[in-house]
C-alpha positions, 0 to 999 in steps of 0.5 A: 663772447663765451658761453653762458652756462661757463659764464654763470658757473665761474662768476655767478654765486649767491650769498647766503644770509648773514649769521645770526650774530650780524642779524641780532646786532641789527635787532632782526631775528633768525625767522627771517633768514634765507638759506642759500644752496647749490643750485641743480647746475649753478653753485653758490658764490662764494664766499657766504659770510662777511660780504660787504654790502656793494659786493652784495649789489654787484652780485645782485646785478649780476644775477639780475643782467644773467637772468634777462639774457637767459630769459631772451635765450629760452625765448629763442629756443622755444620760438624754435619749439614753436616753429616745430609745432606749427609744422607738425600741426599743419600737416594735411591728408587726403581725403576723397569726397563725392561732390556733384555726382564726382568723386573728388580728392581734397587735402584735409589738415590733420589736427583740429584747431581747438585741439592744436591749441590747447595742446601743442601750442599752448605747450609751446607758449608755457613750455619755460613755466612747465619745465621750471617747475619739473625741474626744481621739484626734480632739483629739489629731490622731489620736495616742493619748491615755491619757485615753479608753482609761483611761476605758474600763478605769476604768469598767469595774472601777468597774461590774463590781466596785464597782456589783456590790458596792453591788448584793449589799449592798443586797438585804435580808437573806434575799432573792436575785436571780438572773441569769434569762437565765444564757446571755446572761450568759455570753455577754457576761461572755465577751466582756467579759474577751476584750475586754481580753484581745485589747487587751492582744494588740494592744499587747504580743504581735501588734504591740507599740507600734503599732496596725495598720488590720486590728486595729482593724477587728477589734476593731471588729468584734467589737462585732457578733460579741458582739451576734450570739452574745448573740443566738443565746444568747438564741434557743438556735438552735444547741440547735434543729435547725429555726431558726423565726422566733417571739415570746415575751411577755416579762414585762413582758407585752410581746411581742418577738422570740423562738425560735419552739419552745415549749409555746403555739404559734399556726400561720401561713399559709405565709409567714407568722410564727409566735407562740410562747411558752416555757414559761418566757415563758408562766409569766412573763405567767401571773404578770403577770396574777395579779398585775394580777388579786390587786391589782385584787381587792384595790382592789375590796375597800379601795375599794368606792364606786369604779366599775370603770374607776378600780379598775383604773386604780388597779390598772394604776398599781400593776403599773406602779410594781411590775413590772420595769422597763428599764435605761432606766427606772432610769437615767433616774429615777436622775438625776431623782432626782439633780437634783430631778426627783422620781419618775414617779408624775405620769406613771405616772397619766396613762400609766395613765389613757390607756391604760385609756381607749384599750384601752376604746376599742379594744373598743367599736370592735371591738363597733361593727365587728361592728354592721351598717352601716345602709343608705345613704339612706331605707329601710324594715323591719319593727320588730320583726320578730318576733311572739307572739300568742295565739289568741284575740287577734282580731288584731294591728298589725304596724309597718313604720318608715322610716329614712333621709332623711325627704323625699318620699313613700315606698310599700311593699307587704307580704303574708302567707305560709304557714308551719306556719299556714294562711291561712284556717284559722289567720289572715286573709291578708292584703297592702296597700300602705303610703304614708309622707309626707314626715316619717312614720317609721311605719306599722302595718296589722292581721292578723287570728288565726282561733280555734278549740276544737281543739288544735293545736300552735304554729305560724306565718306570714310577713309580707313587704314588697316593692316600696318606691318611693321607698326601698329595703328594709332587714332585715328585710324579713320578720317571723314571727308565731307562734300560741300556742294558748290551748285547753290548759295547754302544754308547759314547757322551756328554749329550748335545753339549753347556755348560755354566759355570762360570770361578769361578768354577775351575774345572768342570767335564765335563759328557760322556756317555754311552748308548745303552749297557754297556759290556766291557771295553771301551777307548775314546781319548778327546782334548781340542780345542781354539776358542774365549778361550785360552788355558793357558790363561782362561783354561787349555788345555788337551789331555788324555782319559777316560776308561769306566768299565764294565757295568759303564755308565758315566764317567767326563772329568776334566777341569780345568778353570783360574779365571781371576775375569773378570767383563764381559767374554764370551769365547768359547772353545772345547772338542772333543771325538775321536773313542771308542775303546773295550780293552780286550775280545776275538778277534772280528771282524773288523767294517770295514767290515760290512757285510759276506756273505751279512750279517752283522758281528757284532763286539763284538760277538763271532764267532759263535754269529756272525755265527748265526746272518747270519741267522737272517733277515737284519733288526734284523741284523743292530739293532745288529750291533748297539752294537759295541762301537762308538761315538754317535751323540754329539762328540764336545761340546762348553763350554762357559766360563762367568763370576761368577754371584755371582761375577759380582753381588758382584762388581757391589753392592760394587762398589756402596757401595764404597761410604766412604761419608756416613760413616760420619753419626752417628747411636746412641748417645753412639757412638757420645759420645764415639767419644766425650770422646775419644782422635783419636778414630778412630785408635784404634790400634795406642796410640794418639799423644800429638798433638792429646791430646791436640787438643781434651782437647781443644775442648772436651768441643764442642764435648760433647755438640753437641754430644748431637745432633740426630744421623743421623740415626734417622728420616733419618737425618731430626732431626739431620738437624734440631736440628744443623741448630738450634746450629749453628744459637745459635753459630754464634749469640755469632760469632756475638756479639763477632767479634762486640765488638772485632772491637769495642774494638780496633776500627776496622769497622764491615765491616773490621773485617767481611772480615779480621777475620770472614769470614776467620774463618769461611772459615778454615774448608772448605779450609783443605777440599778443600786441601785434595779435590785437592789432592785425587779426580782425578777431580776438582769439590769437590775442586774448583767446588762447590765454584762458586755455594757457593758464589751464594747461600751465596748471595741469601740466606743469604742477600736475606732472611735477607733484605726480612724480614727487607723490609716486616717489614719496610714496614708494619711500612710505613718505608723504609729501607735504606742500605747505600751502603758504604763500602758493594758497593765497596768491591763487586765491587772489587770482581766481576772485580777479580772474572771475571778475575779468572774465565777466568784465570781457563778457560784458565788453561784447554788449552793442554798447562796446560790441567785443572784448578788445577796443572800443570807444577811447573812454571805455577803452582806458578804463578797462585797460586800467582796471585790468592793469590795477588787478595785477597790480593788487594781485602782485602787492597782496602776494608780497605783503603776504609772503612777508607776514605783512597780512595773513594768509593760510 
């Protein structure tokens, strides 16, 4: 195919209106002449006079097949725009907060929603209605055209009453969506009418006929103010005595600037920013993450082979294809759809894959980051550093390692140290010294345990390295040893009385132990307790013992936990240890009795033990009859069940990643050419279609070219910005060209073909996106809500900056610069009265009869969608028999 722009310039030329001679002998008078020029990049098609009639169609069609492929080009281009602003405008910062007495650092989106959407997006949605109208004041030698101006009033009433209508309709029946930011909307719908209001001033009232500097500076300026009360709507902060700086989570669960009073509050240093979350925000992320946690669950149970890491890809696609999307996203995939491109689900794979892998990654670096560092070159330690030896073991090893660099020869000295033990009377002292060859990574030296037939208590001593040659200590550089008395059956318990542990863990084995002795075979009954958890439902309920061995010193209780993948959990239930009781052995004593004779009976001593402790004194005697089984001190241990950090976290990061918007950017030039070249790339397991072949035959040739556009990964999308900024400015000069000379050529006015064909070309993309908007979003706002803000900044931008210009440099040349206000006063005079009308009949909509501006009851539902359709049919009919001199207008 060749290139369009040699296409147009050596095909396509307009006619020029008939002589007068040829317009007399058809009783038409000169008044109704159209004079055709060049073009600002397309000349005319000659010849101008003697055209026959059929050659006059030809061209006409050939004009109209021009201007459509044209319209699917600057919709291409400005999709790459669009790319570009949803990556500029997803750019985060760090921001530290003190949450919990602890600092925290969480990433923040840089540009306020509001505000993104009133400019950049909305830029991006009007950037062709904008450009146009630059372009032909500019084409024109700064002289106001019909073309631009109309455009912008055309599309205008094609969004707000036709795409508005399309939207009411295609909700199904029953259902409704509502405007959630109402404020906003209010705002902007204000604005918007005001908008034309204030041109229809300009024009007929404040200066008729002539546009002065002052009031295009401030019709451009007006852009600004919208943005700023759309910002104070949206952050209410003449509703607030004290203005704070904040953040909200939006609900896509990403976090963007925000009114800093809410219900979740998270205090800064001074100086600092704050985070906060309204109440309606927190219940918005709430909803995000039941919904990522219902459909996680629900993939478990359809996929039970599959392993944890691919159920919550899955899951994370799922939210990504599911949840809300940016204006953006729909614009994009609106025109993907338009020329063969297919769907994102290719992209919303890999997104959704990478990003489950770098959220796993940042975890396990957190849990690396808080490993300590292992020392800087050869070292030694003890491994391990911790001992439980029995009484009568005799003795033990004791291992010292050596880590680091393994060259040279290393030493050590290490020595034995008192604690509740005493050398002598409890164990052997003992101290050496320990030599490593070049090579060696261990040494071992022994201690000796003394035994003894009295009771005693555990008890326990320190062994200590100290002046190494040749390397330097690492911890630890001190082992405890602990001395488990074997003359007795022991004191049974828990470690401590409160556990925590997560409900991912499954089974958690719960630790007894056995101190104070460790003779005999011992049988301890356990139960499991509710309290805030219960049983079957967050845990397993168990009754059964444990057996202690002889001279075995812990034993674990199984317990099993259901894992609910709760987001938030704090449940309390109990383990209790009934009375220990001695299995085998000789008959022994009752414990009941505790003394004969005045004298302690010990349980677990023979009867001429127990014959020979009458003779011992009274405090000997009581300290022996420690040694009888018996619980301890810690028999019912509270375990609290929470959810899984690694899970919470992983929720809380997906859930802001499940944002499938920023998938709509490139990374390379390859992947924007193979996108090009390719017929629905993004379904590579399903053959494209004939639709969808010929679709991209059609517009392959738009694909290349722009595929030539940055990528939006390079310069953080500010290139790719820039660069389509610059494309679509060079499509909508040859728009401009081309919708002149097609008017010309079949003698309709510029303002008529500005309403009738341009605008609704250039609205297209935007009425799909609105469509699938209306039907996915749960809300209104990417579907209705961004038109009000649309159609204020169409004005302010694209006539504010186009009649500056023209006003600054007719008055450097002492000239005035006239704009008649014609046709351009009248279609927006019609389009404000009807735009008021439509925006009380959506404000009414969201009355408990209806309940929100889109859907609804199928009867009210086509009802609205016709009378919002017969506006623009009446706007469209007036503006046309007006231009025509059929009715009077100013």
């Amino acid at each position: 195919m060749r290139p369009a722009l040699a296409a147009l310039a050596a095909c396509c030329v307009v006619a020029r209106a008939e002589p007068a001679a040829r317009l007399a002998a058809h009783n038409l008078t000169p008044t109704h002449v159209l004079k055709c020029e060049d073009g600002l990049v397309l000349p005319v098609w000659l010849p101008l006079e003697d055209v026959p009639t059929l050659h006059i169609a030809i061209r006409g069609l050939v004009y109209f097949v021009t201007l459509m492929y044209l319209f699917i080009g600057v919709s291409i281009v400005s999709d790459r725009f669009m790319a570009a602003i949803e990556v500029i405008t997803s750019r985060e910062k760090e921001v530290r907060v003190r949450r919990n007495g602890s600092d925290h650092i969480i990433v923040v989106r840089v540009w306020n929603e509001t505000v993104a959407n009133l400019t950049l997006m909305a830029l991006g949605s009007s950037a062709p209605e904008i450009l146009l109208s630059v372009i032909e004041i500019a084409g024109k030698n700064f002289e106001a055209g019909e073309l631009g101006p109309g455009t912008i009033v055309g599309s205008a009433a094609y969004n707000l009453f036709v795409i508005i209508a399309i939207c009411v309709a295609v909700i199904p029946d029953g259902e409704v969506r509502k405007i959630k930011h109402l404020r906003v909307f209010l705002v902007t719908a204000t604005w918007s009418v005001f908008a034309y209001v204030w041109l229809y001033l300009i024009l007929a009232v404040i200066s008729p006929s002539e546009v002065e500097v002052w009031e295009g500076a401030v019709t451009f300026l007006f852009f600004p103010a919208t943005v700023l009360t759309a910002y104070i709507a949206d952050r209410r902060l003449l509703v607030y005595k004290y203005l704070k700086k904040g953040y909200r989570v939006n609900e896509r669960g990403v976090i963007v600037e925000a009114e800093g009073d809410g219900s979740v509050e998270m205090a800064l240093k001074p100086n600092a920013d704050e985070f906060a979350s309204d109440d309606e925000e927190g219940r918005e992320l709430e909803k995000s993450r039941k919904e990522y946690i219902k459909v996680l669950r629900e993939l478990k149970r359809q996929h039970p082979e599959e392993d944890l890491e691919t159920v919550e890809r899955m899951a994370l696609e799922t939210l990504m294809a599911r949840g809300p999307k940016s204006r953006a996203f729909y614009r994009v995939s609106a025109t993907r759809k338009m020329i063969g491109g297919g769907d994102f689900t290719r992209k919303i794979h890999e997104r959704a894959q990478s990003d489950l892998s770098e959220v796993k990654a940042e975890l396990q670096r957190r849990e690396s980051a808080s490993i300590v560092a292992e020392p800087k070159g050869p070292n030694v330690r003890f491994d391990p550093d911790h001992y439980t030896v029995m009484e009568n073991c005799g003795s033990f090893e004791v291992r010292v390692v050596r880590r680091g660099n393994l060259n040279g020869e290393v030493t050590v000295q290490y020595t034995t140290e008192d604690g509740t033990a005493e050398a002598g009377s409890d164990y052997v002292a003992a101290q050496g010294s320990l030599t490593f060859g070049s090579g060696e990574t261990e040494k071992k030296f022994t201690v000796q345990v003394i035994d003894d037939d009295v009771f005693e208590e555990d008890e326990h001593f320190f062994v200590r390295l100290s002046s190494p040659k040749g390397a330097c200590l690492a911890s630890p550089s001190t082992a405890t040893v602990v001395i488990l008395d074997d003359d007795h059956s022991g004191v049974f318990s828990f470690p401590q009385r409160d556990f925590e542990l997560t409900e991912s863990v499954g089974t958690y084995d719960l630790r007894v132990v056995r101190t104070a002795g460790a003779r005999g075979k011992v049988r301890i009954p356990y139960w499991t307790e509710d309290g805030t958890a219960k049983g079957g439902a967050q845990y397993e309920t168990v009754q059964d013992h444990v057996v202690f061995e002889n001279n075995e010193t812990e034993k674990f209780i199984p317990l099993h936990i259901i894992e609910e993948d709760s987001y938030e959990k704090d449940v309390l239930f109990y383990v209790n240890l009934g009375n220990p009781e001695l299995l085998g052995g000789k008959k022994l004593a009752t414990r009941n009795k505790i003394f004969n004779d005045n004298r302690p009976v010990v349980p677990g001593y023979e009867v001429e033990h127990v014959q020979n402790l009458t003779t011992l004194p009274e405090d000997e005697a009581v300290v022996a009859m420690m040694g009888w089984p018996r619980a301890g001190e810690i028999t019912r241990a509270q375990l609290r069940i929470k959810e899984s950090k690694e899970f919470k976290n992983t929720v809380d990061k997906l859930v802001q990643r499940a944002n499938a918007s920023i998938i709509i950017g490139t990374s390379s030039w390859k992947e924007q050419f193979s996108e090009a070249f390719s017929a629905n790339p993004d379904n590579p397991d399903e053959p494209p279609s004939i639709a969808d072949y010929v679709l991209h035959l059609l517009t392959v040739f738009w694909k290349i070219i722009f595929a030539f556009v940055p990528p939006t990964d390079i310069g953080g999308g500010y290139l790719c910005f820039v660069v389509s900024i610059v494309c679509i400015g060079l499509v909508t000069a040859v728009i401009g060209d081309v919708a002149s000379h097609f008017g010309c050529t079949l003698g309709i006015k510029d303002s008529v073909t500005a309403i009738l064909f341009v605008a609704l070309g250039t609205s297209i993309p935007d009425t799909f996106a609105s469509k699938v908007a209306a039907i996915q979003d749960k809300h209104a706002d990417a579907s209705v809500g961004n038109v009000t803000g649309s159609n204020a900044v169409n004005v302010f931008l694209g006539i504010g900056v186009a009649w500056t210009l023209a006003a600054i440099v007719h008055w450097s040349r002492n000239e005035t610069f006239h704009v008649e206000p014609g046709n351009l006063a009248f279609s927006v005079t019609m389009f404000c009265s009807e735009a008021a009308l439509a925006v009380l009949v959506l404000v009414l909509r969201r009355r408990k009869s209806v309940g929100g501006e889109l859907g609804g009851p199928r009867g009210i539902k086509i009802i609205t969608s016709m009378f919002f359709f017969s506006l623009w049919l009446i706007y469209l009919t007036m503006s046309t028999l007006e231009a025509y001199g059929f009715i009077k207008g100013f």
